[in-house]
C-alpha positions in Angstrom: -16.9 -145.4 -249.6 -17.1 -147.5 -252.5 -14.3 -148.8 -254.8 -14.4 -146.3 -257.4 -14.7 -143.4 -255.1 -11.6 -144.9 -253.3 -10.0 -145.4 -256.8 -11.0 -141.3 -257.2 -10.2 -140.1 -254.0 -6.4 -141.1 -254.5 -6.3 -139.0 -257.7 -5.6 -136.0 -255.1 -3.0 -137.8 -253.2 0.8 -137.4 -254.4 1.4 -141.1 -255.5 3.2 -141.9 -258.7 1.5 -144.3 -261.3 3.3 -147.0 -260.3 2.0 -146.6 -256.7 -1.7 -146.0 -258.2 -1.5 -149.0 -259.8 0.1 -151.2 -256.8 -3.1 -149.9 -254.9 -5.3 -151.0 -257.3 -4.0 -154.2 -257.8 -4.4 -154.5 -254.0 -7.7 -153.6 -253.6 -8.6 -156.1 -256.6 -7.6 -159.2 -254.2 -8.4 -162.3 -254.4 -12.2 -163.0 -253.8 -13.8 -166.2 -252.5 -14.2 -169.2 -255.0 -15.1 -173.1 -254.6 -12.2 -175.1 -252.8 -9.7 -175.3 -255.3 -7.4 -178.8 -255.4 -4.1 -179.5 -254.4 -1.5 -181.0 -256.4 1.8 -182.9 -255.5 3.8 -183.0 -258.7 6.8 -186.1 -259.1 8.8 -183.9 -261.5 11.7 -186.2 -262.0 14.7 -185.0 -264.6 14.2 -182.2 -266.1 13.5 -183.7 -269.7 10.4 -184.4 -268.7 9.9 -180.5 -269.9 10.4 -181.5 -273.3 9.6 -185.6 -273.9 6.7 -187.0 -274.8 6.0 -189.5 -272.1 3.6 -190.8 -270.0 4.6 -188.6 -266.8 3.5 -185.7 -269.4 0.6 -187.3 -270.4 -0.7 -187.8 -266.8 -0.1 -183.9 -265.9 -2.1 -183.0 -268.9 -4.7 -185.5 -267.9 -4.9 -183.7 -264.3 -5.0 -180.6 -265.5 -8.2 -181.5 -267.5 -10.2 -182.0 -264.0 -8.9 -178.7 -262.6 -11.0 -175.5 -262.1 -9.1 -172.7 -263.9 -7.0 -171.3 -261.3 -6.5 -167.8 -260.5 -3.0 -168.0 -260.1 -0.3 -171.0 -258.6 1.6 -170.4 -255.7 4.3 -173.6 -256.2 6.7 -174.9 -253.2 9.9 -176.6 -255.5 12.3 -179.0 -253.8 14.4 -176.7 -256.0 14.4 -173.2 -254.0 16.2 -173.5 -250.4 16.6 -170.8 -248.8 17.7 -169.4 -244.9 14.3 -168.2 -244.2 11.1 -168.4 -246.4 10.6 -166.4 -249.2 7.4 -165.6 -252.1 8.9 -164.0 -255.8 7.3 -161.1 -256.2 8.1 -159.9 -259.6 5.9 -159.3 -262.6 7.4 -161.4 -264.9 9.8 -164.3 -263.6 12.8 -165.5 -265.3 12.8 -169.4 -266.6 16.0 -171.0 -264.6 18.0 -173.6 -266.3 19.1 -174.7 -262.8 20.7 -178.2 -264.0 23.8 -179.1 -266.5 24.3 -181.8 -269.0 21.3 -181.7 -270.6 20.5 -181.1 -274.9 20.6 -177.4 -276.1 16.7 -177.7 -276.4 16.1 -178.4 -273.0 18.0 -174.7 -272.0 15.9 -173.1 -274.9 12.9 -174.0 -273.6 11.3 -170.6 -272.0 8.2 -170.7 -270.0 6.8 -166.9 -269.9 3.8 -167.2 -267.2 3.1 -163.5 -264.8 4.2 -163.1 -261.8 1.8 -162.1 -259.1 2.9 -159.6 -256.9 -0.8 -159.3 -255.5 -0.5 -163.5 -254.2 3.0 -162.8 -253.0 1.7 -160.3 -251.0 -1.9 -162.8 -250.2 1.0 -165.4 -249.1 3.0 -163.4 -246.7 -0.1 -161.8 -245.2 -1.5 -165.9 -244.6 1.6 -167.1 -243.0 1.4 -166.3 -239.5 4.3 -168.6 -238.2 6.9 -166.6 -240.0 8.4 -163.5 -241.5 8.4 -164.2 -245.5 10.7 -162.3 -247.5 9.6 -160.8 -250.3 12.1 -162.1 -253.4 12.9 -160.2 -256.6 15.6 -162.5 -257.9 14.9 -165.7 -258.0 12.2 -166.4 -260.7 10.9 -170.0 -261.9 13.3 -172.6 -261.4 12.6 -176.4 -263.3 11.2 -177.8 -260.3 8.3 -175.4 -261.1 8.3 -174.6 -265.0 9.1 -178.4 -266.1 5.7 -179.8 -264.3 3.4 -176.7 -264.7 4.4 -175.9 -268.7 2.1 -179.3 -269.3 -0.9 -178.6 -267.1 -1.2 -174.7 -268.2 1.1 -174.3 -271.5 0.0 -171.2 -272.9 2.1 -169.6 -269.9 -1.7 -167.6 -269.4 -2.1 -168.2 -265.4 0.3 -166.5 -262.9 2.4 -168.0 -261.0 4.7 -167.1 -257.7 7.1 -169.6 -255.9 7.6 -170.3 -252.2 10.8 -171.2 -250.6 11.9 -174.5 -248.7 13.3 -172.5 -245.4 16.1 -175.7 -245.0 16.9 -174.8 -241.6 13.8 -176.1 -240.5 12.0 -179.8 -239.3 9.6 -181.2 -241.2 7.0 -180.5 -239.0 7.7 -176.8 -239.1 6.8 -177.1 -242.9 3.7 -179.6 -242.6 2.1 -176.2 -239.8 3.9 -173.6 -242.3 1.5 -175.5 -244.6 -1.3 -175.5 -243.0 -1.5 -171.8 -242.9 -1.8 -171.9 -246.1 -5.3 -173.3 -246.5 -7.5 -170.2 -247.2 -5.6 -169.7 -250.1 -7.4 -172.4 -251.7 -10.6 -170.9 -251.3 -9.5 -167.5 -253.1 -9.3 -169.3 -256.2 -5.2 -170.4 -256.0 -3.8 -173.9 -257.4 -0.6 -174.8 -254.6 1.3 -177.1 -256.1 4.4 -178.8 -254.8 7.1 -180.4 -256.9 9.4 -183.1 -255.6 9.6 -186.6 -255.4 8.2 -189.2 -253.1 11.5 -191.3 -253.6 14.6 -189.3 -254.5 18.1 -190.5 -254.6 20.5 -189.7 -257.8 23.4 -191.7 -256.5 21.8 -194.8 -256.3 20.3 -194.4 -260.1 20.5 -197.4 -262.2 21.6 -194.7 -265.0 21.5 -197.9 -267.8 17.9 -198.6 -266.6 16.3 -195.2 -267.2 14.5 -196.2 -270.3 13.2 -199.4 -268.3 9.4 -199.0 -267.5 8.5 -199.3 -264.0 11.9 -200.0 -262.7 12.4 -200.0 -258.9 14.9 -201.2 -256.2 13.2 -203.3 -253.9 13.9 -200.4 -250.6 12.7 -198.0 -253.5 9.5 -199.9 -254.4 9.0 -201.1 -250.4 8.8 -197.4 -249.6 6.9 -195.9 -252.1 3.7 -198.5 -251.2 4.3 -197.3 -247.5 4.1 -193.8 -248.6 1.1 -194.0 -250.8 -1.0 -196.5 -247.8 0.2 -193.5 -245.4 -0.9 -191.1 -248.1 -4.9 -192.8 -248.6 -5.2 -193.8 -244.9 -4.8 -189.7 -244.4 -1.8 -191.0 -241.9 0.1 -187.8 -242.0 2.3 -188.0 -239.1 4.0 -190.8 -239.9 4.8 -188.9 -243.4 6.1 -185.7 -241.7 8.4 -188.6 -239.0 9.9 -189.9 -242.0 13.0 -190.6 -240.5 11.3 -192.8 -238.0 10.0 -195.5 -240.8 13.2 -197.3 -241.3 16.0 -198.4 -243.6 13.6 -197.8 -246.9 12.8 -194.4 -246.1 16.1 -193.3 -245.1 17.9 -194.7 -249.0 14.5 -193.2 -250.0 15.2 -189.8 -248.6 18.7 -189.2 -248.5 18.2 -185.3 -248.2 14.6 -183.9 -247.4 14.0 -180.9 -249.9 12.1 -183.5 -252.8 9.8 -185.0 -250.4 9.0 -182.2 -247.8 6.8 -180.5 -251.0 4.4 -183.6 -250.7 3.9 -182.8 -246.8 2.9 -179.0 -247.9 0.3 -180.8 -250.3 -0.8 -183.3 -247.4 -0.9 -179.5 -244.8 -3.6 -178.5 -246.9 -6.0 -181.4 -247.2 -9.3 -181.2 -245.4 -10.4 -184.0 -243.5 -13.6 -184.9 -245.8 -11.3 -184.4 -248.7 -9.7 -187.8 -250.8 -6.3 -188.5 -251.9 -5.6 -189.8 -255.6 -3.0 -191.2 -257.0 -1.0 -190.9 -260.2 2.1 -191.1 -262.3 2.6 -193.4 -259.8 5.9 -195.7 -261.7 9.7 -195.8 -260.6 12.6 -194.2 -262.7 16.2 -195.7 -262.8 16.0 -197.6 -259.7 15.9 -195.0 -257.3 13.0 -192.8 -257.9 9.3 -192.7 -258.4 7.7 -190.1 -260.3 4.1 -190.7 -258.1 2.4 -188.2 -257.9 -1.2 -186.9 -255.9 -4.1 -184.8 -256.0 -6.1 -183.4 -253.3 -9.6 -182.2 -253.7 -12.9 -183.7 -255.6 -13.2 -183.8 -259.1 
């Protein structure tokens, strides 16, 4: 039986509309395309949403060399959860998930679709666990903040997954991996963190400074990216075994462990580049990397 004459044959059946067009949307899918890249996103404060700077100017760059994406499926160091977790609504809320910031910054709305259809493409890939399927949550600024400059028309779908913090880092990296087809149905996985992340170490009066670093800040950061181009993944995902750096580096794990979701996904013919790659207020680094061929 063909499409339409599945389509046809349901007209008989007692489903409502809604339920029609659930079906439909399910048997659309999401067909086989060229290996779409991978992006690891430094998002940094969330003024970055609304500043003209050159963090912005590099995501816009990027998102010049990407293939139009189907849809995004985005892992933020900003959604922990006790489990994992895809939204599945049709239209996600914008989260102002911070305080202390301008009035323009909480203005600032970023209407893209949901995608039902990839939340349900995403729990259906994952093998290693059960994913919970989330009406709540929405788009929170780890998300929204980094991908408003690569797609800004709000025109391509996007769906988050959840940062189960119960579990190790190499749980994640194999959660990860499982992800891989995914990028050959036509979908852009980006996660959004940062490499080096700690706000209580923040030279708060050097923020404006370009390029400023602690010396553990700036000592890490060259590990990570020689790890990152060497394709050394296992000593990414044993962060805590690399010493003092890492550890001021990454006081808590939920801004780095989106780079090892990234890293899960690259292919072993595949390069790493990076970008954005400066530090912010001492103690963090806004570097960022793509995965994939141009």
């Amino acid at each position: 039986m063909n499409r339409s004459h599945f389509l046809q044959s349901l007209a008989v059946l007692p489903f409502t509309t809604m339920e029609i067009s659930s079906l439909t949307t399910l048997t659309d899918g999401f067909g086989p395309t060229e290996t779409m890249p991978a992006l690891f996103l430094g998002h940094g404060s969330p003024m970055n949403a609304i500043e003209e700077n050159s963090f912005v100017q590099g995501f816009r760059t990027i998102s010049k060399t990407l293939p139009t994406p189907k849809a995004i499926l985005c892992v933020s160091a900003h959604w922990e959860t006790p489990g994992t977790f895809v939204t599945a609504m049709d239209h996600p809320k914008t989260i102002h998930d911070f305080g202390g910031f301008p009035r323009a910054l909480y203005d600032v709305q970023y209407p893209a679709p949901g995608s039902p259809a990839l939340a349900q493409e995403t729990k259906q890939t994952i093998h290693k666990t059960q994913v919970g399927m989330d009406q709540q949550w929405g788009l929170d600024h780890g998300a929204w903040s980094v991908i408003k400059h690569l797609y800004p028309n709000a025109n391509v779908p996007v769906v988050q997954l959840s940062l189960d913090y119960r579990q190790t880092p190499q749980y994640h990296y194999e959660l990860a991996q499982e992800l891989s087809a995914l990028r050959n149905k036509g979908i852009l996985i980006v996660g959004s963190g940062n490499l080096v992340h700690n706000l209580r170490m923040v030279a708060w009066d050097k923020l404006n400074a370009d390029n400023y670093g602690y010396d553990w800040a700036l000592t890490a950061n060259e590990k990570m990216k020689k790890f990152i181009l060497d394709g050394d993944h296992k000593a990414l995902v044993n962060f805590r075994g690399q010493g003092r750096e890492f550890d001021l580096s990454i006081p808590t794990p939920e801004h780095y462990l989106p780079l090892l979701y990234i890293l899960a996904l690259q292919h072993k013919s595949e390069s790493a580049r990076i970008f954005n790659d400066k530090a912010v207020g001492g103690a963090l680094t806004m570097t960022s990397v793509r995965i994939g061929d141009e």
